[in-house]
Biotite code that builds the C-alpha atoms (Angstrom):
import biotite.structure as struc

atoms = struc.array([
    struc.Atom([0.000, 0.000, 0.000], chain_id="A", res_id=1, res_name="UNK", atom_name="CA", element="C"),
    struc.Atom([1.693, 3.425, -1.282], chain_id="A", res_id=2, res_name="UNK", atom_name="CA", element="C"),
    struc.Atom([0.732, 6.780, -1.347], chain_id="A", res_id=3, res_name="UNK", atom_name="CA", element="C"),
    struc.Atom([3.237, 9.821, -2.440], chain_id="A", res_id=4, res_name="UNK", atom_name="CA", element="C"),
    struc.Atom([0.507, 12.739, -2.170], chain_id="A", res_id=5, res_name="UNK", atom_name="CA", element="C"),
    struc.Atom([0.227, 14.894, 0.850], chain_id="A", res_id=6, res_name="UNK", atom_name="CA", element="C"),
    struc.Atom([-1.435, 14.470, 3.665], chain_id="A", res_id=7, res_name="UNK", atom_name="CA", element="C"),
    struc.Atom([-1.817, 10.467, 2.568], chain_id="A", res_id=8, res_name="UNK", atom_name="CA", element="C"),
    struc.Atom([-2.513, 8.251, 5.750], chain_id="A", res_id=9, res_name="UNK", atom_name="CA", element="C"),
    struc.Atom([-2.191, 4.553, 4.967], chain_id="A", res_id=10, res_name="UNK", atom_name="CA", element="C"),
    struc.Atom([-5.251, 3.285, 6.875], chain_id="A", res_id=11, res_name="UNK", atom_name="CA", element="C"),
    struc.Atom([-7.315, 5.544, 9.247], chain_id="A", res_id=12, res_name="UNK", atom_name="CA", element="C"),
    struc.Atom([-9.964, 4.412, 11.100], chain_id="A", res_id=13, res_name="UNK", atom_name="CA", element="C"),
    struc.Atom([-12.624, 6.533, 12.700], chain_id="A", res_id=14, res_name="UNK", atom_name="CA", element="C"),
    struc.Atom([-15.070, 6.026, 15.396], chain_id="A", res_id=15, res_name="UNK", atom_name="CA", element="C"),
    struc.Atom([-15.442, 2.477, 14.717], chain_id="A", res_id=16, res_name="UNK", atom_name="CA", element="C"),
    struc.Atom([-14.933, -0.170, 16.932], chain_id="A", res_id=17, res_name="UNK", atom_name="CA", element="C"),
    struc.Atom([-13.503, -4.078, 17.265], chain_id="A", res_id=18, res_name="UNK", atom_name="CA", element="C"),
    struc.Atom([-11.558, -3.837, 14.390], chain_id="A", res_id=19, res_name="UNK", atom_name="CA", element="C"),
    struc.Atom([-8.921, -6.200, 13.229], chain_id="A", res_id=20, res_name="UNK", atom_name="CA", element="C"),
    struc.Atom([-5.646, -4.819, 11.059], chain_id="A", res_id=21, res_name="UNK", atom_name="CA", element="C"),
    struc.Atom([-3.373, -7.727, 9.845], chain_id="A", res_id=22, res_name="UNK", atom_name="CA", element="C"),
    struc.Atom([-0.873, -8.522, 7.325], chain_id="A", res_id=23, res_name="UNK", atom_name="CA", element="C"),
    struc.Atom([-0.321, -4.444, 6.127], chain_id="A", res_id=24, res_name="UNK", atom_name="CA", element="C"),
    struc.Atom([2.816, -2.985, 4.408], chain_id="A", res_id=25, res_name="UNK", atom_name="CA", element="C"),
    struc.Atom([2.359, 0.238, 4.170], chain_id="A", res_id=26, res_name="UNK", atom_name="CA", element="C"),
    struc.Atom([4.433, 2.962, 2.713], chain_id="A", res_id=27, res_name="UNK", atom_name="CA", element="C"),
    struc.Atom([2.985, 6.643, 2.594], chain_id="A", res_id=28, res_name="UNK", atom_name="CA", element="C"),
    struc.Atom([3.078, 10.496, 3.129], chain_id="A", res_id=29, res_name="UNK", atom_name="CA", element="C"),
    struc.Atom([1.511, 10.543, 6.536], chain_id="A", res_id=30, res_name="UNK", atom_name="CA", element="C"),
    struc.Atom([0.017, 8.473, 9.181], chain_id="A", res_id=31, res_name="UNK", atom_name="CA", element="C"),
    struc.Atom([0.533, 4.462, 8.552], chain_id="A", res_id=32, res_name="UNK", atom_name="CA", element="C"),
    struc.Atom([-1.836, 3.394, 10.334], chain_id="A", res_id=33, res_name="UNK", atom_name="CA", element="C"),
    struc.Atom([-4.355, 6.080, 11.657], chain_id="A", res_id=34, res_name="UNK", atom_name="CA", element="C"),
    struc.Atom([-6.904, 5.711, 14.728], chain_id="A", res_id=35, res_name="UNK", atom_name="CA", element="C"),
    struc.Atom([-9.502, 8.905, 15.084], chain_id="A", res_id=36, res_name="UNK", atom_name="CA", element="C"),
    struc.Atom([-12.739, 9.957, 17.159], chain_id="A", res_id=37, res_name="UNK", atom_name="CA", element="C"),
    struc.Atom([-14.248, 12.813, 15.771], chain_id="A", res_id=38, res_name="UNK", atom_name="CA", element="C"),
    struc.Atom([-13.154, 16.442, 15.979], chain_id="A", res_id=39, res_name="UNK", atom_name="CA", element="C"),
    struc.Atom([-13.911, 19.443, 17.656], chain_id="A", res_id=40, res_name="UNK", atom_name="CA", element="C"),
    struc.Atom([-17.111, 20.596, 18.454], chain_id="A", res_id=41, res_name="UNK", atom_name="CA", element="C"),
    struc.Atom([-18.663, 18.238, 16.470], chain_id="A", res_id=42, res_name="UNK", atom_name="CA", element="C"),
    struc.Atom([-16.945, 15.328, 17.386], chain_id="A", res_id=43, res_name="UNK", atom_name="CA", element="C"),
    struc.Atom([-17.704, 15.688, 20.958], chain_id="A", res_id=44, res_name="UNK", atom_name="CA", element="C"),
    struc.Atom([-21.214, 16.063, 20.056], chain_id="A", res_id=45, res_name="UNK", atom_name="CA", element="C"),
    struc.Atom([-20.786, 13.040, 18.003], chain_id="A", res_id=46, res_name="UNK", atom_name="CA", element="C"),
    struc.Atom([-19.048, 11.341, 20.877], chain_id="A", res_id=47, res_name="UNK", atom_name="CA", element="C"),
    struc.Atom([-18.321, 8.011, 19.502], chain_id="A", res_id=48, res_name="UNK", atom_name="CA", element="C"),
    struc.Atom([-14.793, 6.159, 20.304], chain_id="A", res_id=49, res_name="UNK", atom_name="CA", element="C"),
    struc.Atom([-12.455, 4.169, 18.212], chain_id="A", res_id=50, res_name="UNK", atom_name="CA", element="C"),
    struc.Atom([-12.000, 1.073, 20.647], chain_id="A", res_id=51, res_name="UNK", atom_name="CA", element="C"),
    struc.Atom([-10.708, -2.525, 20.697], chain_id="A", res_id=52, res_name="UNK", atom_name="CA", element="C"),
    struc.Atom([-8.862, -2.389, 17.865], chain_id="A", res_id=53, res_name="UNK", atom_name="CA", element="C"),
    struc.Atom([-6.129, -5.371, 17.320], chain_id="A", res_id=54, res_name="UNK", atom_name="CA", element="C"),
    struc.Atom([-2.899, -4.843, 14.956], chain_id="A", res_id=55, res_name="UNK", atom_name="CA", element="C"),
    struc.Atom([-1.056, -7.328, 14.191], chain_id="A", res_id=56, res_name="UNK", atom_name="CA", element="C"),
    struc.Atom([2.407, -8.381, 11.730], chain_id="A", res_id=57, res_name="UNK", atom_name="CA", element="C"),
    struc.Atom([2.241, -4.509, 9.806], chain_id="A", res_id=58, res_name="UNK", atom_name="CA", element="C"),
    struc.Atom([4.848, -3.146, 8.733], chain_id="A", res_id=59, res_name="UNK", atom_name="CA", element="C"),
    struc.Atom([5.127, 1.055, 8.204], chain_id="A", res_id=60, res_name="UNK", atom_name="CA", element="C"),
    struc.Atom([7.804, 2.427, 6.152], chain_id="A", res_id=61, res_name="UNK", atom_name="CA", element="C"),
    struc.Atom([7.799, 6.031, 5.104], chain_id="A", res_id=62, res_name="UNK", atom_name="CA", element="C"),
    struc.Atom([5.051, 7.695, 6.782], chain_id="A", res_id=63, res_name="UNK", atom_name="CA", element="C"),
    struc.Atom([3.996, 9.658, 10.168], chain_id="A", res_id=64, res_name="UNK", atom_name="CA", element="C"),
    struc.Atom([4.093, 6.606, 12.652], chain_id="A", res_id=65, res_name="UNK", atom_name="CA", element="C"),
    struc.Atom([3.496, 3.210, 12.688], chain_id="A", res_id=66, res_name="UNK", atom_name="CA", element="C"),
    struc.Atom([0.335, 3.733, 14.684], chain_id="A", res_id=67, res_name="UNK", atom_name="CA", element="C"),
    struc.Atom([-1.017, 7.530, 15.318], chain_id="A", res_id=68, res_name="UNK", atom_name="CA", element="C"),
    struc.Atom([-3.941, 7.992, 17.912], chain_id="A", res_id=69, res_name="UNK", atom_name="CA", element="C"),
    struc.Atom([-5.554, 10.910, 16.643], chain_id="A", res_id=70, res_name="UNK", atom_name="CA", element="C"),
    struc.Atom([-5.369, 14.455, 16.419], chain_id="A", res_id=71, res_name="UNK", atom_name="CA", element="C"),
    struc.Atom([-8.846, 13.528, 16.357], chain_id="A", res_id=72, res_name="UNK", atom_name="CA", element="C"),
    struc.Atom([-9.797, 11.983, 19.409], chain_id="A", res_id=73, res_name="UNK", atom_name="CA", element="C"),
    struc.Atom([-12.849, 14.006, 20.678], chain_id="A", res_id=74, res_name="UNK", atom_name="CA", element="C"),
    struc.Atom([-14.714, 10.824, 21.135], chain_id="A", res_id=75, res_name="UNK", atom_name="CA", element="C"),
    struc.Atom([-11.914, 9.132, 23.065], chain_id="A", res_id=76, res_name="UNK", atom_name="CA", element="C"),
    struc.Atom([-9.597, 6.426, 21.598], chain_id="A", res_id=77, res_name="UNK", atom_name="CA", element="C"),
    struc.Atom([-9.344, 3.284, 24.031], chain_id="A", res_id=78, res_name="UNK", atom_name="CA", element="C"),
    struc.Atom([-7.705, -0.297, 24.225], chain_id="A", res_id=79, res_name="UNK", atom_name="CA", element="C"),
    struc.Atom([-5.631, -0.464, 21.737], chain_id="A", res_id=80, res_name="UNK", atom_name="CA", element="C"),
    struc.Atom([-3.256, -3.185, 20.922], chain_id="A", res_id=81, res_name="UNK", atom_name="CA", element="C"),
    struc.Atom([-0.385, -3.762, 18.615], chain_id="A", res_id=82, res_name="UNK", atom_name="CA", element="C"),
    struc.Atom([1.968, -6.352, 18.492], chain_id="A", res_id=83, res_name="UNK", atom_name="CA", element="C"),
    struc.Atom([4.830, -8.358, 16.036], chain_id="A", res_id=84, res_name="UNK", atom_name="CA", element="C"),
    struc.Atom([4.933, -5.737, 13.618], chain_id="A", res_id=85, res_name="UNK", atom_name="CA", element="C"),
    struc.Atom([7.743, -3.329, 12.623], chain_id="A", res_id=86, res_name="UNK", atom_name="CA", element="C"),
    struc.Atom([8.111, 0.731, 11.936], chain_id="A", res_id=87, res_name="UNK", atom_name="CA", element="C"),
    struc.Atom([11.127, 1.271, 9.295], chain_id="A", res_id=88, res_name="UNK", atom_name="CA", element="C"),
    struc.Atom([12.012, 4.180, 8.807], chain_id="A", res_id=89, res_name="UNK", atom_name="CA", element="C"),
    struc.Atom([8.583, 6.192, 9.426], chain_id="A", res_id=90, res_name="UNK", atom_name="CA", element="C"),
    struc.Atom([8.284, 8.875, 12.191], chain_id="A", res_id=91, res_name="UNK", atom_name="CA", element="C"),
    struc.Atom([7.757, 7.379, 15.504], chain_id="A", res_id=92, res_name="UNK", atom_name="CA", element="C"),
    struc.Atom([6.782, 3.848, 16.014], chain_id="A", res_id=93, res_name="UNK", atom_name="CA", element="C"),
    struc.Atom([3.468, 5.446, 18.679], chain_id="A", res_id=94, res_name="UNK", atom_name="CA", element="C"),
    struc.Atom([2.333, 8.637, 17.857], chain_id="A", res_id=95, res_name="UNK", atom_name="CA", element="C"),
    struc.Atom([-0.405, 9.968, 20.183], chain_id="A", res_id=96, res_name="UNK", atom_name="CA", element="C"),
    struc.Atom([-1.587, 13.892, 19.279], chain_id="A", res_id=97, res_name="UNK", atom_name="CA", element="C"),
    struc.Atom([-4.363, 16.121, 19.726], chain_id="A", res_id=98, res_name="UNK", atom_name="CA", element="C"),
    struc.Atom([-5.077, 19.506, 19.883], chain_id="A", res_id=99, res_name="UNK", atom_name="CA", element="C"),
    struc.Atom([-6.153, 22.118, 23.230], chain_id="A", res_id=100, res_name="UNK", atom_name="CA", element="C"),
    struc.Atom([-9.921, 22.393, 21.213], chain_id="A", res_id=101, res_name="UNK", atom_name="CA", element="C"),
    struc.Atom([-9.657, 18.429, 20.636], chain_id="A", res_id=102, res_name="UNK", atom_name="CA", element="C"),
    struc.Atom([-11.343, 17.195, 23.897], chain_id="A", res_id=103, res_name="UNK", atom_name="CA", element="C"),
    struc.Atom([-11.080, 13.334, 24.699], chain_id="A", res_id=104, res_name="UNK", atom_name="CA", element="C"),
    struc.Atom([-9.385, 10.542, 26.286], chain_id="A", res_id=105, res_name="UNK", atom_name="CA", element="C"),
    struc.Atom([-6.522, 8.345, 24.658], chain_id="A", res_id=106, res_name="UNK", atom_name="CA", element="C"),
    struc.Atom([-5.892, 5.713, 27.283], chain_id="A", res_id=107, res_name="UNK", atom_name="CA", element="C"),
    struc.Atom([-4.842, 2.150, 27.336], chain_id="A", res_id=108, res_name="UNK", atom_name="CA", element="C"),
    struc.Atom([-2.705, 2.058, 24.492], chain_id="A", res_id=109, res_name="UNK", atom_name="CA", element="C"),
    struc.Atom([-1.038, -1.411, 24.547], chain_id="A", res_id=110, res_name="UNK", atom_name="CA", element="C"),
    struc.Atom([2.576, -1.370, 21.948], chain_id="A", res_id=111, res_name="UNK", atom_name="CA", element="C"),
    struc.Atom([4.436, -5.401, 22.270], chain_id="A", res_id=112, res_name="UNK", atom_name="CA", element="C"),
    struc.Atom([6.950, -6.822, 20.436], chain_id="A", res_id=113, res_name="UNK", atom_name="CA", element="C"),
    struc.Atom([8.002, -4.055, 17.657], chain_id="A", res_id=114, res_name="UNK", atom_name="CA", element="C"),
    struc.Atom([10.881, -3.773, 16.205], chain_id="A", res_id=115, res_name="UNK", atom_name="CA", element="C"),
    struc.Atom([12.229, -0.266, 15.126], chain_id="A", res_id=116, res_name="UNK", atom_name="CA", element="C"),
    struc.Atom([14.564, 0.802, 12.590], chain_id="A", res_id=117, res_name="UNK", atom_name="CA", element="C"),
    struc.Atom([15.764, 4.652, 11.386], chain_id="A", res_id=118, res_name="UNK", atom_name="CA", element="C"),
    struc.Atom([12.269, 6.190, 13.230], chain_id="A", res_id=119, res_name="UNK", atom_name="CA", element="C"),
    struc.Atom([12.152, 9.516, 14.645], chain_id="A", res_id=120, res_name="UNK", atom_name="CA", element="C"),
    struc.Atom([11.235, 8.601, 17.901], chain_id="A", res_id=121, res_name="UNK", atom_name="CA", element="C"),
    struc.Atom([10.019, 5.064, 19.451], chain_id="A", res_id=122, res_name="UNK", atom_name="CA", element="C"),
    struc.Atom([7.172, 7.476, 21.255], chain_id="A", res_id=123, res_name="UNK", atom_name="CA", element="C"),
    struc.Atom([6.020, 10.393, 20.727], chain_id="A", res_id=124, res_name="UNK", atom_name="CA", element="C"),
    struc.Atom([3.087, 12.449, 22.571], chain_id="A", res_id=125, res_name="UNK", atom_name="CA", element="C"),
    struc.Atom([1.839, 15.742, 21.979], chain_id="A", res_id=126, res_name="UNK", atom_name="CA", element="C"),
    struc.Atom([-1.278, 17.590, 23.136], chain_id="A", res_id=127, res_name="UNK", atom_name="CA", element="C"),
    struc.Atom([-0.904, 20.764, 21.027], chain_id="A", res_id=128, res_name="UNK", atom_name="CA", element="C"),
    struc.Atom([0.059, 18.871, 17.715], chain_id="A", res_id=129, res_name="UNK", atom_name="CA", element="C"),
    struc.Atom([0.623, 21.060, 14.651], chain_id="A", res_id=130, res_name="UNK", atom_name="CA", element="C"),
    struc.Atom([-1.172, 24.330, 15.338], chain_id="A", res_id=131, res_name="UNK", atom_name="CA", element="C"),
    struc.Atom([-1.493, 25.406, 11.738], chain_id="A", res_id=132, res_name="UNK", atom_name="CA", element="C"),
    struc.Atom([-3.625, 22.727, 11.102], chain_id="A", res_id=133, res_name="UNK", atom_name="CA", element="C"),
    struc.Atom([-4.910, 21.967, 14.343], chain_id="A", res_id=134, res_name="UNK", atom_name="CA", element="C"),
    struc.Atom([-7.107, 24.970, 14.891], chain_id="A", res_id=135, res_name="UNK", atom_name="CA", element="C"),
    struc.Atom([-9.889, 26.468, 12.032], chain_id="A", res_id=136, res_name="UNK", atom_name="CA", element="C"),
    struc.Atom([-10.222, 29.644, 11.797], chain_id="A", res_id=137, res_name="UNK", atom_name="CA", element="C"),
    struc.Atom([-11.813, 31.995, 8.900], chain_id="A", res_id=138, res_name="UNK", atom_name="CA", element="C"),
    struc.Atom([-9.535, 33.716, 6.627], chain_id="A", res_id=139, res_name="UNK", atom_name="CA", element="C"),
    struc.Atom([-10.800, 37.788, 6.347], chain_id="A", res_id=140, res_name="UNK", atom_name="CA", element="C"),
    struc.Atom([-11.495, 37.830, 3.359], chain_id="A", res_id=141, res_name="UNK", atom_name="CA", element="C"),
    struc.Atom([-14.325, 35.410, 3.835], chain_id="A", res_id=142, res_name="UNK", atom_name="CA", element="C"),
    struc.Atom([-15.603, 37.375, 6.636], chain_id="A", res_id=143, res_name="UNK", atom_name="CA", element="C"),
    struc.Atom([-19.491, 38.395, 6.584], chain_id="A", res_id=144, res_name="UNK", atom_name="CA", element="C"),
    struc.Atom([-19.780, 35.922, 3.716], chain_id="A", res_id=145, res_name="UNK", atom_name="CA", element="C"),
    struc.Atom([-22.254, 32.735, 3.070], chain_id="A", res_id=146, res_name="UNK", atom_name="CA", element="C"),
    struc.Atom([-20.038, 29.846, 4.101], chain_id="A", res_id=147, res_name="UNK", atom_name="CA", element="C"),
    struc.Atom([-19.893, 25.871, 3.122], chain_id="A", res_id=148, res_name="UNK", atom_name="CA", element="C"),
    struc.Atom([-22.166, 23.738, 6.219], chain_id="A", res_id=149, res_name="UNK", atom_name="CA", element="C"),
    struc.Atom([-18.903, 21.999, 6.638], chain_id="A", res_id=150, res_name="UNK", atom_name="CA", element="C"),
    struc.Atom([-17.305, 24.921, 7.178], chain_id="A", res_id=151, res_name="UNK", atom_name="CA", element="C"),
    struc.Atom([-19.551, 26.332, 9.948], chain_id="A", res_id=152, res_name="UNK", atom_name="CA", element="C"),
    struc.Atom([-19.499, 22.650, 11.707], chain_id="A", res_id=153, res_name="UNK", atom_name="CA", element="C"),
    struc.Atom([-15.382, 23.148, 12.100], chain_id="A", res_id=154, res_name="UNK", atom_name="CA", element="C"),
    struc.Atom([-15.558, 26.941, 13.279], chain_id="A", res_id=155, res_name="UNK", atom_name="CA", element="C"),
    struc.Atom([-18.071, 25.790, 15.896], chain_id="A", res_id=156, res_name="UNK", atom_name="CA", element="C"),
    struc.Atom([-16.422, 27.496, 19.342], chain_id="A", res_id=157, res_name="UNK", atom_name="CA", element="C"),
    struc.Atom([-15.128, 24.287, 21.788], chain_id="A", res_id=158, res_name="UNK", atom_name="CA", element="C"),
    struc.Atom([-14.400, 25.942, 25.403], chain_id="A", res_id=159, res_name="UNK", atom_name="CA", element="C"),
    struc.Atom([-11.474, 25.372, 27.454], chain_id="A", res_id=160, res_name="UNK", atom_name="CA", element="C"),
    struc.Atom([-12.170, 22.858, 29.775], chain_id="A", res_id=161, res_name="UNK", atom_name="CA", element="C"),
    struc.Atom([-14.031, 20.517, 26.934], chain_id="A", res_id=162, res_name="UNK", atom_name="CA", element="C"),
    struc.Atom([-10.573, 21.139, 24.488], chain_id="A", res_id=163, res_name="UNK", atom_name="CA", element="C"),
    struc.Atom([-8.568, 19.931, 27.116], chain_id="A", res_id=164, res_name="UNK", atom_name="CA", element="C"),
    struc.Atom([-7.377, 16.272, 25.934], chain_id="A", res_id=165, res_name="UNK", atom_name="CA", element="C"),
    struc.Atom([-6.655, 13.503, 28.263], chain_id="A", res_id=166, res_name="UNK", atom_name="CA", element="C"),
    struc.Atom([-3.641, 10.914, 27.651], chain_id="A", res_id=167, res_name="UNK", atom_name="CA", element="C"),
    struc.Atom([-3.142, 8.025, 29.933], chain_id="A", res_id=168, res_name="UNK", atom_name="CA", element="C"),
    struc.Atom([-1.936, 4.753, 30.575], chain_id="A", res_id=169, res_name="UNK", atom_name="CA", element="C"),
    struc.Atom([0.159, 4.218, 27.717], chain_id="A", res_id=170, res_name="UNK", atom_name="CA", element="C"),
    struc.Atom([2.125, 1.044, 27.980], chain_id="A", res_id=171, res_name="UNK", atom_name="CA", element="C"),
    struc.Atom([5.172, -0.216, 25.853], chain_id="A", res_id=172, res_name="UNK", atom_name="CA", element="C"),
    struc.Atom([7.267, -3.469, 26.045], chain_id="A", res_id=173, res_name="UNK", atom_name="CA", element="C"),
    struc.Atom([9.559, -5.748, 24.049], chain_id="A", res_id=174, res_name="UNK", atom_name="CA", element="C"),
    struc.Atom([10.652, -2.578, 21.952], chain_id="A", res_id=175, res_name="UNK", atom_name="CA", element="C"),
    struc.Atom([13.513, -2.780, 19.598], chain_id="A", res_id=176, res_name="UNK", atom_name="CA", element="C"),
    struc.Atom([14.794, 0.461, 18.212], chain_id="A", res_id=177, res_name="UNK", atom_name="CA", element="C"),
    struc.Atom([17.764, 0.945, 16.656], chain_id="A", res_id=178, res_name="UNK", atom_name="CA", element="C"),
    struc.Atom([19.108, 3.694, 14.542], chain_id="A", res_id=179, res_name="UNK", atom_name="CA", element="C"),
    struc.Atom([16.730, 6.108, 16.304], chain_id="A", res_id=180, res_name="UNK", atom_name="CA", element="C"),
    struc.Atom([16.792, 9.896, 16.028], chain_id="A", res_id=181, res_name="UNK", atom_name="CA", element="C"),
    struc.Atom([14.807, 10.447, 19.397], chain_id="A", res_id=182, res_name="UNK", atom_name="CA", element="C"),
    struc.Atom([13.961, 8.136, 22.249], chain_id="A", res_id=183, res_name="UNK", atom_name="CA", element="C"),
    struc.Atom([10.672, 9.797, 23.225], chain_id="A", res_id=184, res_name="UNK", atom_name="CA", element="C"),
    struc.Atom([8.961, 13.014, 23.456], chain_id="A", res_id=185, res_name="UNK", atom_name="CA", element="C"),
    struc.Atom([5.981, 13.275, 26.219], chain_id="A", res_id=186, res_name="UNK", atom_name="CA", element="C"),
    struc.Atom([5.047, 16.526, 26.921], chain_id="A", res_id=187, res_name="UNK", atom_name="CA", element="C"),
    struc.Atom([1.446, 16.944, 28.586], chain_id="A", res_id=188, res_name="UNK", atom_name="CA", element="C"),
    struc.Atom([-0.160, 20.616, 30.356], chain_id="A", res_id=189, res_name="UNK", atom_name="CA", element="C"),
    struc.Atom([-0.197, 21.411, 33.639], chain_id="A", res_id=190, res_name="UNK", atom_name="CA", element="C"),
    struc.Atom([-4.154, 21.390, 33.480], chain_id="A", res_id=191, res_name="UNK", atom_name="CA", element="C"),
    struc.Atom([-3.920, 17.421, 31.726], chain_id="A", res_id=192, res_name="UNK", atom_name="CA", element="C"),
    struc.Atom([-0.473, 15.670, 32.502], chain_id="A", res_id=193, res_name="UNK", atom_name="CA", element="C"),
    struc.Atom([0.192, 12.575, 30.487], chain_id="A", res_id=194, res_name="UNK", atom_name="CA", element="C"),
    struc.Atom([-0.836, 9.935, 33.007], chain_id="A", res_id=195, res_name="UNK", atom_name="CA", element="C"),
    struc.Atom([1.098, 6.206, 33.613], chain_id="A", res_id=196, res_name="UNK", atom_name="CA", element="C"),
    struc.Atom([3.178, 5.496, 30.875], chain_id="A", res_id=197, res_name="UNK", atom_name="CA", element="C"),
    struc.Atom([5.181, 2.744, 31.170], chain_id="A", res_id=198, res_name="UNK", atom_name="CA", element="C"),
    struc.Atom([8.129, 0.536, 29.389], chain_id="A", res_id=199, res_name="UNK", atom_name="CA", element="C"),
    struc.Atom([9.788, -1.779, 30.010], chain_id="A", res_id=200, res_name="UNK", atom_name="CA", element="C"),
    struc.Atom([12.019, -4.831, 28.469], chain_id="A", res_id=201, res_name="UNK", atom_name="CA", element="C"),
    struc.Atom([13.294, -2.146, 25.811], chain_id="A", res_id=202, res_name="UNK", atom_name="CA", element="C"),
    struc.Atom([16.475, -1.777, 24.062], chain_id="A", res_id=203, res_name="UNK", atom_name="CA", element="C"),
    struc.Atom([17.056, 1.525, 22.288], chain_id="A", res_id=204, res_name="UNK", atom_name="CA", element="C"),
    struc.Atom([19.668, 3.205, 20.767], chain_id="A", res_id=205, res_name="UNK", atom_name="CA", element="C"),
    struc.Atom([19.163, 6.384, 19.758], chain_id="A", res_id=206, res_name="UNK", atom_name="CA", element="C"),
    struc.Atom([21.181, 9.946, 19.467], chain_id="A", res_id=207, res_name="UNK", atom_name="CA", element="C"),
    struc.Atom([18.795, 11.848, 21.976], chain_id="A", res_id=208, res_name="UNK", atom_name="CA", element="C"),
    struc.Atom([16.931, 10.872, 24.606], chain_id="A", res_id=209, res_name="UNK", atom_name="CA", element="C"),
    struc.Atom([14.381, 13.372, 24.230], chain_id="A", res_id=210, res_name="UNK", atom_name="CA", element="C"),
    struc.Atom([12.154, 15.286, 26.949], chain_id="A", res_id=211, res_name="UNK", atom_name="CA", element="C"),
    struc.Atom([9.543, 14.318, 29.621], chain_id="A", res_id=212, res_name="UNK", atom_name="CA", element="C"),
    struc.Atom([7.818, 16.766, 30.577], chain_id="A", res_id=213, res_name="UNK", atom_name="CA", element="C"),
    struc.Atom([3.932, 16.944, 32.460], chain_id="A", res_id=214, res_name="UNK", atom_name="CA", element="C"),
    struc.Atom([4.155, 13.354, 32.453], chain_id="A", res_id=215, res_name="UNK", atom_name="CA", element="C"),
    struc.Atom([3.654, 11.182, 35.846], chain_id="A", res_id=216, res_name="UNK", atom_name="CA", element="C"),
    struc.Atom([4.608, 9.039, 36.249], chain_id="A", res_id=217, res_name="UNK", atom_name="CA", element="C"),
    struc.Atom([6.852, 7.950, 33.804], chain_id="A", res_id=218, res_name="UNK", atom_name="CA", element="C"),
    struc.Atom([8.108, 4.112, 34.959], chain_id="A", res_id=219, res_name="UNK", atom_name="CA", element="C"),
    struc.Atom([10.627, 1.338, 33.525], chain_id="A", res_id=220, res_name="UNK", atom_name="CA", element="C"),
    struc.Atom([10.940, -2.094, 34.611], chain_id="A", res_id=221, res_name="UNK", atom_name="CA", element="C"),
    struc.Atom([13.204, -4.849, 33.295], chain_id="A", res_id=222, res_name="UNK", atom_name="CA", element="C"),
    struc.Atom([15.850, -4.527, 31.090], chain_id="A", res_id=223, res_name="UNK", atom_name="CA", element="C"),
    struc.Atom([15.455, -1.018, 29.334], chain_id="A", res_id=224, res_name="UNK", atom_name="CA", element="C"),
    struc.Atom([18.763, 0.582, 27.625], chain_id="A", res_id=225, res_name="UNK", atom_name="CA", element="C"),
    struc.Atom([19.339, 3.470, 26.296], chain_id="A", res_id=226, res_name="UNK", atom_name="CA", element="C"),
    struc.Atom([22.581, 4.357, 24.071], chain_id="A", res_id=227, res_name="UNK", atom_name="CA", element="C"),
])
C-alpha cells in the first residue's frame, strides 16, 4: 500500500470499533496506520470512540508513525493493541496527538513486540500537535460571507475545559529500536499531565533521549537501555 501525495494516511480508522488490522505494508506520506474519534465541536457532540482495535504483523515504512492515535480523538480512543509488527524508517513507532480544542481521552494504548529501525522517535506524545492545522479559523477575506455547512461545523467554538485532551496509561514493552533519532517526546499541560506510561524490556539506541515533561509518572521495569 503506497501513497506519495500529501497528507496520505495509509489506513485511518474513525469512530469504529472491534476492528482487526493484519498482514499491512504500508508505505505513505503521513500516518501508517491512523486511529480517530471525531473532531472538535462536532466530534464531541458526536461522541463516539475508536475502541478494541487489534494490529497485528504490519509493517510502516515512510510515513507519520506506525500507529497515530488521533489528532482527532474528541470521542476518546481506548484499548488499543499492537503487536509483532515493525516501523522502518517512518516517524515514531506510537504517535499519540491532539489539539487544546480536541477534547477526549486516549488511554490504554497497549505497543508489544516491535521492532524499530531509522524512526524519529520510538514514542512520541503531543497535546498541542501542529497548530497550523490543528485549529480552524476563517480567513478575512471570507468574513461576513455565506459559508460551506462543513465549514460552519469546524468553526463551531469548543471551550477550554471541553478542548482539554486527556492521555493516559500508555504502555510499551519488548521494543527494539535501533538507529533512532529520538527516544521519546511526552510533553502533557499542567491542566492534563500525560498519566502512567510505562516501558519496560526495551532496548534503544538512539542519538537523543528526548524530553519528559507533564508526564507522571513515567516508569521502567526490566531490562530497558538506552545508548
Amino acid at each position: 500500500m503506497g501513497g506519495n501525495g500529501p497528507s496520505t494516511d495509509g489506513i485511518d480508522i474513525d469512530s469504529s470499533h472491534h476492528i482487526r488490522i493484519e498482514g499491512c505494508d504500508i508505505d505513505c506520506n503521513d500516518d501508517n496506520i491512523c486511529l480517530k474519534a471525531g473532531r472538535d465541536a462536532d466530534g464531541l457532540c458526536v461522541n463516539r470512540p475508536t475502541e478494541y482495535m487489534f494490529i497485528r504483523h504490519c509493517i510502516a515504512r515512510k510515513g507519520a508513525g506506525l500507529i497515530t492515535c488521533g489528532s482527532e480523538t474528541s470521542g476518546d480512543i481506548r484499548y488499543i493493541y499492537c503487536t509483532e509488527s515493525q516501523a522502518l524508517s517512518t516517524s515514531a513507532a506510537l504517535c499519540i496527538k491532539s489539539a487544546m480544542t480536541r477534547g477526549g481521552i486516549v488511554e490504554n494504548i497497549y505497543m508489544n513486540k516491535v521492532y524499530a529501525d531509522s524512526v524519529g522517535y520510538v514514542l512520541n506524545c503531543d497535546m498541542n500537535w501542529n497548530p497550523a492545522y490543528s485549529y480552524s479559523t476563517l480567513p478575512a477575506e471570507y468574513q461576513g460571507r455565506p459559508l460551506p455547512q462543513h465549514w460552519e461545523v469546524m468553526l463551531q467554538p469548543v471551550t477550554p475545559e471541553q478542548g482539554l485532551p486527556h492521555f493516559r496509561n500508555i504502555y510499551l514493552s519488548n521494543i527494539q529500536a535501533k538507529n533512532t533519532e529520538t527516544f521519546i517526546h511526552c510533553v502533557g499541560t499542567e491542566q492534563s499531565l500525560i498519566q502512567d506510561v510505562e516501558m519496560k524490556n526495551c532496548d534503544i539506541q538512539a542519538k537523543h533521549f528526548g524530553t519528559i515533561q507533564n508526564t507522571q509518572p513515567f516508569q521502567t521495569n526490566n531490562n530497558i537501555t538506552v545508548q
